[in-house]
N, C-alpha and C positions, 0 to 999 in steps of 0.2 A: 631588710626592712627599710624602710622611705618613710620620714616626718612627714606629717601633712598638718590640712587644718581640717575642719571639718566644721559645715554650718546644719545646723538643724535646726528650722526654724526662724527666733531671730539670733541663736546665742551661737559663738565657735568654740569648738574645744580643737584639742591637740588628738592627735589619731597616728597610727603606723600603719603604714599600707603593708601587709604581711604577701600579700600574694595580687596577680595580676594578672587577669586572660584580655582576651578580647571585646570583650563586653561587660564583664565582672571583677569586682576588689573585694578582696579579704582584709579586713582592717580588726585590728584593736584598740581598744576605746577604754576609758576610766567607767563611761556609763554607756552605751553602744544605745539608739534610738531603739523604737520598739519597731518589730515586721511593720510592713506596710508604709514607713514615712519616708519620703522622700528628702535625701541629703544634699548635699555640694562635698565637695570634696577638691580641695586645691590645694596646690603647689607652684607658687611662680603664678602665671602667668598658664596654667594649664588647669583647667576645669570640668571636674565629672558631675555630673548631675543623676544620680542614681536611686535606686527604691531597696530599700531593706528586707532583705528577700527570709535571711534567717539572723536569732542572735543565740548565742551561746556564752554564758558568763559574761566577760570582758571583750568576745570577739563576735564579727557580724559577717556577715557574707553581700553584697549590693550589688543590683543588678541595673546597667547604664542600656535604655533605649540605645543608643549611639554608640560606634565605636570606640572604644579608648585609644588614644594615642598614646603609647607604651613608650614607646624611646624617649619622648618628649617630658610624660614623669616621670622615667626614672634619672635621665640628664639633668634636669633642673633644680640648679643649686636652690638650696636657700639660704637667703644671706646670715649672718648671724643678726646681723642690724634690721631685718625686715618688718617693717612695722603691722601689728596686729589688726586684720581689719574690722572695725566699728560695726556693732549691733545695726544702728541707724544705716550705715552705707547700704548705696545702689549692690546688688546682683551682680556680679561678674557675667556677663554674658559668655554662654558657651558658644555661641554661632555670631559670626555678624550680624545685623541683621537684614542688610543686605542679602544674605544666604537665605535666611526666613523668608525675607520677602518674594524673592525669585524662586523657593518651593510654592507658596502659598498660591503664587501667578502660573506654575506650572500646573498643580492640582487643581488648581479652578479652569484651567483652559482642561486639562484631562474632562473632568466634571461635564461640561461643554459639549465636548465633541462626544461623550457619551451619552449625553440626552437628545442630543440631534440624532444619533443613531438609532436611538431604539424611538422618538418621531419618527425619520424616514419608516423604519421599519414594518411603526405600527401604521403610519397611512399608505403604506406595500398592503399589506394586508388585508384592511379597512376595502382598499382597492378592488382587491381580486376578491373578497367578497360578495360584494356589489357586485362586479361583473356575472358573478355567477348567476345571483341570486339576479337581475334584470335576464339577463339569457334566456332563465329558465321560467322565467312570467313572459318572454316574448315568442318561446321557441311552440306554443300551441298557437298562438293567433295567426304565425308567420307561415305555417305546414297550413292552414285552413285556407291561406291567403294564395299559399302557392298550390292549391290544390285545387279552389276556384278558379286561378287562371290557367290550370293544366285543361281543363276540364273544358273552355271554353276554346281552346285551338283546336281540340279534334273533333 
């Protein structure tokens, strides 16, 4: 079992991390959030940001978008002197957000080059439509045309 804290909202309580995968914490709680809300969960300088997937009694199950980094909270002391953090205080950010930003500018150039794609595509298309569809309004006048001038060498 692992101390932690746990934010729900604006208030922290004290929480035990009972169990730990790769994406998910088992925790117990004095009052565990209801399904559906989204926690923090920290230790140190290491931060989960997860959804309350089930609660039972005094213990809940949360499920983290993101990998957890497991050696990181289970390694991380806490001090006994650590001071409790403030209702009022900023978020602990889980990402830089430099990291944010350079997903954000990856998925929007992704975005991008798949609307140019399916453009090119549709004016491919658009293309070989028209071609057909002029071909086939020229291909009677052009047979009358070359049939007149067959007609006129012999």
């Amino acid at each position: 079992m692992v101390s932690a804290r746990m934010r729900c909202g604006g208030s922290w309580s004290s929480v035990c991390v009972l169990n730990i995968s790769r994406r998910g914490l088992g925790i117990q709680a004095p009052d565990p959030p209801p399904r559906g809300t989204y926690v923090e969960v920290c230790r140190g300088p290491v931060v989960v940001v997860a959804r309350v997937m089930w609660t039972r009694g005094h213990r809940a199950g949360l499920f983290s978008q993101d990998p957890i980094w497991i050696e990181g909270l289970l390694s991380e002391p806490t001090a006994a002197g650590e001071r409790e953090p403030q209702a009022g205080a900023p978020a602990i950010p889980r990402r830089p957000a430099a990291c944010a930003a350079q997903r954000h500018d990856t998925s929007r150039l992704a975005g991008r080059a798949m609307e140019f794609t399916f453009l090119v595509m549709a004016a491919a298309g658009m293309g070989a439509i028209s071609f057909g569809i002029v071909e086939q309004a020229l291909a009677g006048p052009i047979s009358q045309i070359g049939a007149a001038l067959g007609g006129q060498q012999d």
